[in-house]
C-alpha positions in Angstrom: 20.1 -11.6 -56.1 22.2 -9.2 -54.5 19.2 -6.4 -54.5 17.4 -9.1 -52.3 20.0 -9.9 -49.9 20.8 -5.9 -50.0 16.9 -5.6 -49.1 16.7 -8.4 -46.6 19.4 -6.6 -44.6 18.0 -3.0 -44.5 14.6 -5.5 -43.1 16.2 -6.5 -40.2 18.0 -3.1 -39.6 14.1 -1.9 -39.5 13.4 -4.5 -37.3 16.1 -4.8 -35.0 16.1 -0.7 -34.6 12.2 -1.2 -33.6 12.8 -4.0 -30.7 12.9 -2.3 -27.1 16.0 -3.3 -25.0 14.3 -3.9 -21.8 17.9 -3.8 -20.2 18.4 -0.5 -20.9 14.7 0.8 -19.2 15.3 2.9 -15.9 12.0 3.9 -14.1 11.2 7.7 -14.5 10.0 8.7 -10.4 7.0 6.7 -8.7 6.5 9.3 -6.0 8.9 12.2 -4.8 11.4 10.2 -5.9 12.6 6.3 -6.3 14.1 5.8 -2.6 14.7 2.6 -2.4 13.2 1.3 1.3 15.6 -0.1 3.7 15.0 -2.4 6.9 12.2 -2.0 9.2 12.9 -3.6 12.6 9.3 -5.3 12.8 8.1 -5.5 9.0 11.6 -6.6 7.3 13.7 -5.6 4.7 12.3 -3.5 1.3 14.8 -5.5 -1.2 14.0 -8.3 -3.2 14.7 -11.7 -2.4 14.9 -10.5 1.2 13.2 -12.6 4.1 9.5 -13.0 5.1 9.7 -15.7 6.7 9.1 -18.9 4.8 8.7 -17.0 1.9 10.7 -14.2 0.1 10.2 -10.8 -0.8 9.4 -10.9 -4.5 9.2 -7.0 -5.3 11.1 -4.0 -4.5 9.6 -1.8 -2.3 10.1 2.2 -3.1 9.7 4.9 -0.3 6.2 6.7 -0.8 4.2 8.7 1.8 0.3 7.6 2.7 -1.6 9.2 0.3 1.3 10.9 -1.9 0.9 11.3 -5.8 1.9 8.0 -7.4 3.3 8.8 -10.9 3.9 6.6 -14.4 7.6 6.3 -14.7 7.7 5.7 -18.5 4.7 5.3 -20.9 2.1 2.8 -19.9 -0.7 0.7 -20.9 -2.7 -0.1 -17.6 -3.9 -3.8 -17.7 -6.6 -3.8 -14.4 -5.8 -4.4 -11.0 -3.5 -6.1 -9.0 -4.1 -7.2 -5.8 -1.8 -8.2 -3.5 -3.7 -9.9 -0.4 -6.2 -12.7 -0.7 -8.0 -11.4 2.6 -9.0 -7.6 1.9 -7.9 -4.4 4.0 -7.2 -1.1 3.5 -4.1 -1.4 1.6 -5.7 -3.9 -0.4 -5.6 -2.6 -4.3 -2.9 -2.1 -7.2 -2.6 -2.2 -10.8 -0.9 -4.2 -13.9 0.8 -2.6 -16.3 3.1 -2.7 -19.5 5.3 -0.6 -21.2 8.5 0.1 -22.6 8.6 -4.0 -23.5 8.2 -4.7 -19.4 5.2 -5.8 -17.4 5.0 -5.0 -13.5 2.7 -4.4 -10.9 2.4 -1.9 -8.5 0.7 -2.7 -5.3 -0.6 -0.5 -2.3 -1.7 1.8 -5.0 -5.1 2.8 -5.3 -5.4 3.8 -9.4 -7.8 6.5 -10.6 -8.3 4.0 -13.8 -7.7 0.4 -14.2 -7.6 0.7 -17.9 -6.4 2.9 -21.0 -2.9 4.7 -21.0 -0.6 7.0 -19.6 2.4 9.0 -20.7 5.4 9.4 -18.8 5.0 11.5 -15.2 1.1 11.2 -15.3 -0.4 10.4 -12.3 -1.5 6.8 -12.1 -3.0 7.0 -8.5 -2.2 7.7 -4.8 -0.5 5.1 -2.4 -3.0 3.9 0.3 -3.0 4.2 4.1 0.0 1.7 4.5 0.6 2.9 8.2 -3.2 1.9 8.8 -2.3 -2.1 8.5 1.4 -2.1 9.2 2.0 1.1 11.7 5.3 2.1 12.1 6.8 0.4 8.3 8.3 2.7 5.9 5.5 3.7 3.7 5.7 2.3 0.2 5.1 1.3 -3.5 6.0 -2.2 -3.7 6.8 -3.2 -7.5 7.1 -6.8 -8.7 7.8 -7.7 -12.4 4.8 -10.4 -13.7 7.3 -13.3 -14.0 8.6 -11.9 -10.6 12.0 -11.6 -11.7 14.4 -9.1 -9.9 13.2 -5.6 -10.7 16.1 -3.8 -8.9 18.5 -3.3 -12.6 15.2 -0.8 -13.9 15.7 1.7 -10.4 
């Protein structure tokens, strides 16, 4: 009896030594860096939960330059596209993706796949023309978990 209880332990050490503690997951670099973006005095503030309006900002925005390299910050699976805007435009495109027990989007990304993987520091795709729609903003990756829970803890 005791060899089963013995064995039903070391199980759940397995187990429990398997599971991912999303907690703990910090995002490897997006672009040059993971620059949170401040306030713009036309186009808001880059935090989440801050103002738009009736509506709230449900994503953390992080500084990116138009066009600039937009990297994997941990190992991902890429799930297809996200976009953010019901009405297309230039900044129109994005991508889903998991990893590391997490699912986010990234949006104002234009991906070079929407499918397959990607280790750590890959290049996922390149931010899009953000100044083209919203001139003068603080160009950006905006990242939103799927439930749209506060991603701020994984920067």
């Amino acid at each position: 009896m005791s060899l089963y209880i013995l064995l039903g332990f070391l199980l759940l050490a397995v187990i429990y030594s398997s599971h991912v503690d999303a907690s703990q997951v910090k995002f490897g670099p997006l672009c040059s860096g993971n620059r949170k973006r401040g306030c713009d005095t036309k186009y808001g503030c880059g935090n989440y939960g801050a103002s738009r309006g009736s509506r709230k900002h449900m994503g953390l925005d992080i500084v990116c330059a138009d066009g600039a390299t937009v990297y994997a910050p941990f190992d991902v699976k890429l799930n297809g596209k996200a976009a953010p805007y019901i009405k297309n435009n230039a900044i129109n495109d994005g991508i889903n993706l998991s990893g590391e027990g997490l699912c986010f989007k990234l949006f104002y990304v234009k991906p070079d796949r929407y499918t397959g993987t990607l280790k750590k520091g890959q290049k996922i795709g390149s931010l899009l023309p953000m100044q083209s729609v919203y001139p003068g903003i603080t160009s950006h990756v905006h990242v939103q978990m799927c439930d749209k829970s506060d991603p701020t803890k994984y920067f």
